[in-house]
C-alpha positions in Angstrom: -9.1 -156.0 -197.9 -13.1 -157.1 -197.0 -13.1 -153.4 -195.0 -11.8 -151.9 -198.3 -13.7 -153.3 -200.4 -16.9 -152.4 -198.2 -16.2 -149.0 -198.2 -15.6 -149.1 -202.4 -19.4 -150.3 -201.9 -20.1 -147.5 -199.8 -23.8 -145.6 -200.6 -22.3 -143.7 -203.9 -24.5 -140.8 -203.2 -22.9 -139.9 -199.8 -19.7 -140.2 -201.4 -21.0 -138.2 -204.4 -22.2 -135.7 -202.2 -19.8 -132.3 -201.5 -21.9 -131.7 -198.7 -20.9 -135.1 -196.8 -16.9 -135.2 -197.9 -17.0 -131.0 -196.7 -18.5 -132.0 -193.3 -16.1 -135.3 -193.1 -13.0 -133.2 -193.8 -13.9 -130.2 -191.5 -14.4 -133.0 -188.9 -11.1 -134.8 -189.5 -9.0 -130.9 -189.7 -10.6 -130.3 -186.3 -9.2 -134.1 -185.2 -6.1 -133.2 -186.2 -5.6 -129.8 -184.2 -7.2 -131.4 -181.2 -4.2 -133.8 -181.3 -2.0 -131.3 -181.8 -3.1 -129.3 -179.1 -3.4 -132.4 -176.6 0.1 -133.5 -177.4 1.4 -130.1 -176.9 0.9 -130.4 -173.3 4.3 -130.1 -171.5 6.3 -129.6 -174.9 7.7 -127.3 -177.4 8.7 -129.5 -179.8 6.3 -128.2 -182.9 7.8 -130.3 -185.5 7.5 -133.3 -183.9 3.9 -133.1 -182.8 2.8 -131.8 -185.9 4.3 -134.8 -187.6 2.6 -137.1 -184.9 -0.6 -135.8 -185.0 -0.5 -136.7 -189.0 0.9 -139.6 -188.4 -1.9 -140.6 -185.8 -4.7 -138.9 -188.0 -5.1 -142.0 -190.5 -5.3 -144.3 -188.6 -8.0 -142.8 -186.3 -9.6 -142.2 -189.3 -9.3 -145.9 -190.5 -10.1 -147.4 -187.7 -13.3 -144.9 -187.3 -14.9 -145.8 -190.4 -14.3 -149.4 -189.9 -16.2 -149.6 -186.6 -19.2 -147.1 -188.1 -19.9 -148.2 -191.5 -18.8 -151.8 -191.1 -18.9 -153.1 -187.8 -21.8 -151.2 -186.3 -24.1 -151.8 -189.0 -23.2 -155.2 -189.9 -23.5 -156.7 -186.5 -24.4 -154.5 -183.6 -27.8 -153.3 -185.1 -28.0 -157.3 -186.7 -27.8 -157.9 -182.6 -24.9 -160.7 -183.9 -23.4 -159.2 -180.3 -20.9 -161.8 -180.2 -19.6 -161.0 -183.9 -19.3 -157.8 -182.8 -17.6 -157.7 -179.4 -14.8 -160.6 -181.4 -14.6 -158.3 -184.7 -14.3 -155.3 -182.1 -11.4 -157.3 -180.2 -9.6 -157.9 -183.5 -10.0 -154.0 -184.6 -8.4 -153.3 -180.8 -5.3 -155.0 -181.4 -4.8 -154.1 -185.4 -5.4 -150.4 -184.5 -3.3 -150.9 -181.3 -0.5 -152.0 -184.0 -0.4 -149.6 -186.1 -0.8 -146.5 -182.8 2.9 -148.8 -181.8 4.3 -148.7 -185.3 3.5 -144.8 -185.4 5.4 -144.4 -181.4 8.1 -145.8 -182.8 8.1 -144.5 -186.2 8.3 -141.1 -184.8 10.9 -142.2 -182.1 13.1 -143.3 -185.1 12.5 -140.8 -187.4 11.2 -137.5 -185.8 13.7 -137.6 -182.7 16.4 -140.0 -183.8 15.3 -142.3 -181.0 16.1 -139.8 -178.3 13.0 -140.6 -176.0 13.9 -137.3 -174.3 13.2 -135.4 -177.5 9.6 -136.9 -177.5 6.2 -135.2 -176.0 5.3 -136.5 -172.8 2.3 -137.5 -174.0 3.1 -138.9 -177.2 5.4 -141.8 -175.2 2.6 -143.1 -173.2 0.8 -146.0 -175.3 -2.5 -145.5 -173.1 -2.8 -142.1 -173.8 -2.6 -142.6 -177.4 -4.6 -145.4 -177.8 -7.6 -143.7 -175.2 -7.1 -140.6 -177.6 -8.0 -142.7 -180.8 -10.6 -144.4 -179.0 -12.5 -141.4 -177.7 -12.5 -140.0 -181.3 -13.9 -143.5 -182.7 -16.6 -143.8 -179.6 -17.5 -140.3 -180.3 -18.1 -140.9 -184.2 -19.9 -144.0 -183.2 -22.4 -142.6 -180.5 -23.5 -139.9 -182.9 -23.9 -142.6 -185.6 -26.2 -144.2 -183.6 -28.1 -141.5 -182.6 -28.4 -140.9 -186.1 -29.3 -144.3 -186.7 -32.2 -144.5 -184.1 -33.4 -141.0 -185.1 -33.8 -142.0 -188.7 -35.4 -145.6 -187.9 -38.2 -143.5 -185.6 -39.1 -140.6 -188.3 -39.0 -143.9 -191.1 -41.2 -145.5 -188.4 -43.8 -142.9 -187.9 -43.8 -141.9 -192.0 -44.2 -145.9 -191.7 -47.3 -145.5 -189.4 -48.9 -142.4 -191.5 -48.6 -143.9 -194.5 -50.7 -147.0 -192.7 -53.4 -144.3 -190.7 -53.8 -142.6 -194.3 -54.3 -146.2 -196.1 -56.9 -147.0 -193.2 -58.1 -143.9 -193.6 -58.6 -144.4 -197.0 -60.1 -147.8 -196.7 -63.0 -146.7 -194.1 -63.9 -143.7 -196.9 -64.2 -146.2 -199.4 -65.9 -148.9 -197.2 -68.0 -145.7 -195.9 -68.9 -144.7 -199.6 -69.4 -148.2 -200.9 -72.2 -148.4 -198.1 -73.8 -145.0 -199.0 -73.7 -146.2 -202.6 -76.1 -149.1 -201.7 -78.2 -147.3 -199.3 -79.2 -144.8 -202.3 -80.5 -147.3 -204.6 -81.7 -149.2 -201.6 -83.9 -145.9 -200.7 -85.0 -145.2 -204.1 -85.8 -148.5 -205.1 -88.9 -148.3 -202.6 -89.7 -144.5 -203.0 -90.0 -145.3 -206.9 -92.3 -148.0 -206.4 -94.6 -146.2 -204.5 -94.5 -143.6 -207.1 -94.9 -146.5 -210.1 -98.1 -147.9 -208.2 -99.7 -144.2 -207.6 -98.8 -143.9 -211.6 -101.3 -147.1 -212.2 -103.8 -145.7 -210.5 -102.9 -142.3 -212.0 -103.5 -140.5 -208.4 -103.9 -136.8 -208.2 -101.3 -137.4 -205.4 -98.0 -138.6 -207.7 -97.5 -135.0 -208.2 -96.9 -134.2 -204.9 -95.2 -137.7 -204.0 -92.5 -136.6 -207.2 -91.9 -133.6 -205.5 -91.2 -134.4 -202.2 -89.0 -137.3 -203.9 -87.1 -134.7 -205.6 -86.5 -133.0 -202.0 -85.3 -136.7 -200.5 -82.6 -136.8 -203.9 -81.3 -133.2 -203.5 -80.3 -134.2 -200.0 -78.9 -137.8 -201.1 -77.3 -136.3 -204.0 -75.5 -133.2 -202.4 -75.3 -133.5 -198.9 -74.8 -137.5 -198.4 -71.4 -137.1 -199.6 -70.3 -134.7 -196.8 -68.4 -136.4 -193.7 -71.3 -134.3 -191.5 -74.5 -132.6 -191.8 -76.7 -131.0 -189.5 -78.9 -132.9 -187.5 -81.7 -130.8 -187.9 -81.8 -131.4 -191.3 -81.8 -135.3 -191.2 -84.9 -134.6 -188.8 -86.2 -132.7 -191.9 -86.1 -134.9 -194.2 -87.3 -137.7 -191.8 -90.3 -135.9 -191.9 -90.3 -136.0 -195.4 -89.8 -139.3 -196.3 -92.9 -140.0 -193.2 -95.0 -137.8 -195.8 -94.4 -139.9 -198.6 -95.0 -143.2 -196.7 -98.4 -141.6 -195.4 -99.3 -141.3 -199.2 -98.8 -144.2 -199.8 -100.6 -146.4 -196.5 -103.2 -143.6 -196.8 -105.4 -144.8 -193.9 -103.5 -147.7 -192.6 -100.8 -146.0 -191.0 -100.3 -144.1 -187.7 -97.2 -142.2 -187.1 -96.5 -140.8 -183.4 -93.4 -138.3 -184.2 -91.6 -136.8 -181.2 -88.4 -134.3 -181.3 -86.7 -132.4 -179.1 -85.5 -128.6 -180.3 -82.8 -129.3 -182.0 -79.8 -127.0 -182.4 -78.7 -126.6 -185.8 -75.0 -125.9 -185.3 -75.4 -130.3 -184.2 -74.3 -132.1 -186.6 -74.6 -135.6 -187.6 -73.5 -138.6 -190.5 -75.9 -138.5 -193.3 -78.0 -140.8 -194.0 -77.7 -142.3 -190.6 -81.5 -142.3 -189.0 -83.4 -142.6 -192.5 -82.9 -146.4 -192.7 -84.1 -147.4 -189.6 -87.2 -145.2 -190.8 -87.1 -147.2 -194.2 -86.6 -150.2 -192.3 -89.9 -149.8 -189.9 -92.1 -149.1 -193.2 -90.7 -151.7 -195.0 -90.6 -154.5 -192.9 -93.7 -153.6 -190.5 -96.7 -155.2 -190.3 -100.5 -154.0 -189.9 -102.2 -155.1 -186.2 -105.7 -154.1 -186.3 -105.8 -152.9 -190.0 -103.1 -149.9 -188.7 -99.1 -150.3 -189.4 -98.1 -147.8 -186.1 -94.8 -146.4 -186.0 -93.3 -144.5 -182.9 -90.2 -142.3 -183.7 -88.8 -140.1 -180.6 -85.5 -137.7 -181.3 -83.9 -136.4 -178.0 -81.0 -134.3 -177.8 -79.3 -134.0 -174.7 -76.5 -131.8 -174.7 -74.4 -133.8 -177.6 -75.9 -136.9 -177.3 -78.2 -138.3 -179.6 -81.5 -140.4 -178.9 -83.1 -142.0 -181.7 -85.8 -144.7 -181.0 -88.2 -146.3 -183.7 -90.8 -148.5 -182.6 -93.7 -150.3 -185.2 -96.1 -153.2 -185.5 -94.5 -156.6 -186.3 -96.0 -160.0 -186.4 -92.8 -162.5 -186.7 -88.8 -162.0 -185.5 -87.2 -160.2 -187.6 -84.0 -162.7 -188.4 -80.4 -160.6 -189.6 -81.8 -162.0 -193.3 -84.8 -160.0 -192.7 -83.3 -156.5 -192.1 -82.2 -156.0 -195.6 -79.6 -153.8 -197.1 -80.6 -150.6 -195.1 -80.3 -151.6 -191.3 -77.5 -154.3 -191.7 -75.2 -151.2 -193.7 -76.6 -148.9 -191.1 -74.7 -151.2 -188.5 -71.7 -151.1 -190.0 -71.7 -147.2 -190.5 -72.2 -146.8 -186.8 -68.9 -148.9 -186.1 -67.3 -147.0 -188.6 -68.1 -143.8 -187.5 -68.9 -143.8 -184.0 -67.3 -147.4 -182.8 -66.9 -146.3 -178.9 -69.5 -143.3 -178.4 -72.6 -145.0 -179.8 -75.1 -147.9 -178.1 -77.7 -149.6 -180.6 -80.6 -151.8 -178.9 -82.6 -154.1 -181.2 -86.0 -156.1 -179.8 -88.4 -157.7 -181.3 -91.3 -158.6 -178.7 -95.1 -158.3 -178.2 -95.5 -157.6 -181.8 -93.7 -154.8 -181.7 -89.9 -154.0 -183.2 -88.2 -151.5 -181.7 -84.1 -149.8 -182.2 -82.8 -147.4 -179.4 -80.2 -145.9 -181.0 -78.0 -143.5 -178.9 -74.7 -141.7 -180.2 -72.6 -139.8 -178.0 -70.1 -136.8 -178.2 -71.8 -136.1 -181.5 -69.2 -133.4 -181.9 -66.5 -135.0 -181.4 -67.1 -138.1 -182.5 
């Protein structure tokens, strides 16, 4: 009755579905003339094998769909092993009942108990019982394999759906630290501009434009996954324009670059804060705030190093918004292909910055 009422319990939509009872029935047709053809060995008796193989059909059947959909999912994949090798034991001798009840049904009724009368192979018990059983181990193996074929594409649609979600979560980490670079950036560039204003320089002019320059780039390129190195050298350059407005005579910038290729490309926004970061937080020796910047590109390997004037250690409080985001980006983007060197000695702060496999990240 519990088998019974399972299978009244039985995923409705299956049922429901023509598709599964057509493929079921065709199966169970194709059963029934395989035992018709295997008990036909050594016999002529059409009747009587035709009358056995229905009578054998139902309970192959009912014994089939007890071990798949009750037995097999209930305790084998559960690994309740021992459940399943004593339920398993129990189905053996009920279905071994009922394969006896048919012999003899079909001795008393189909041949009028004339053993002589029956096929060969329908009076051996082993046979029969072997027969039923491959049918049922069959079923079951391809179960199974169903089984474990659906638990590995669920798995992997499992594991996309977490890569897509990680995925999505380093975009928005990667944005959210863009997003405070930009003010970051502006912030300083606008209050060199507000301090020329006072003095109402004949220089704001120029220091707007090449502002507006620095905010095309942020607003339209920063947003791209890559850009071309070249063009972060660029506006390197550009930004080193506008600090040179503004130090006027106390600043001297050494600016070295290698011919760079412009198919290379690079993250956005990646060199300008250490730039930002060596204004900002350097220091004038001598009356002069020196910076050193070197760009060397060899082959698809990036070196960047920044070296200026500093009078005390620069502590992780110190760096600001610009160089602690900046370290974040590089694990983000380039965790295993990039090296970043940070000293702070002989009144001097340097980075080395060097990013490998640029185009393949």
């Amino acid at each position: 009755m519990k088998y019974f009422a399972h299978l009244a319990m039985m995923n409705l939509s299956q049922i429901n579905n023509s598709k599964f009872i057509l493929l079921h029935l065709l199966f169970w047709i194709g059963v029934w003339f395989f035992f018709v053809y295997f008990f036909s060995y050594n016999s002529n008796n059409t009747d009587y094998i035709t009358w056995f193989s229905s009578f054998l059909l139902p309970i192959t059947m009912i014994t089939t769909y007890f071990v798949v959909y009750y037995l097999i999912p209930k305790y084998l994949l559960t690994k309740k092993y021992k459940y399943f090798a004593l339920y398993s034991a129990y189905t053996l001798v009920f279905s071994t009942y009922l394969i006896i009840i048919a012999i003899f049904g079909s001795l008393l009724f189909l041949s009028n108990m004339e053993i002589k009368n029956m096929p060969p192979m329908s009076r051996n018990y082993v046979f029969v019982l072997i027969l039923v059983y491959l049918v049922v181990f069959i079923v079951s193996f391809i179960s199974l394999l169903s089984h474990n074929f659906k638990t590995q594409t669920e798995n992997k649609e499992l594991q996309n759906k977490i890569l897509e979600t990680q995925l999505q979560i380093k975009s928005q980490e990667l944005n959210y630290l863009k997003k405070q670079i930009h003010p970051h950036f502006l912030f300083n560039t606008l209050n060199t501009i507000y301090g020329f204003a006072l003095k109402q320089s004949k220089d704001t002019p120029e220091i707007i434009l090449k502002l507006s320059n620095l905010l095309d780039y942020i607003l339209y390129q920063v947003d791209k996954p890559k850009v071309s190195l070249k063009e972060e050298v660029l506006h390197i350059k550009e930004y080193i324009d506008l600090e040179k407005i503004r130090f006027q005579d106390t600043l001297k910038v050494s600016f070295i670059s290698s011919e760079i290729d412009s198919n290379v490309q690079i993250a956005p926004m990646l060199l300008i804060p250490f730039v930002e970061n060596a204004f900002k937080h350097g220091d004038l020796i001598n009356g002069f705030l020196k910076i050193v910047i070197e760009i060397q590109l060899n082959g698809d390997a990036l070196q960047f190093q920044i070296k200026n004037t500093s009078l005390n250690d620069v502590s992780s409080s110190k760096e600001g918004i610009g160089l602690v985001n900046i370290k974040k980006r590089l694990n983000l983007l380039y965790k295993n292909n990039h090296q970043l060197q940070i000293k702070n000695s002989d009144n001097h702060f340097q980075v080395n910055l060097i990013v490998n496999k640029l185009n393949n990240k």
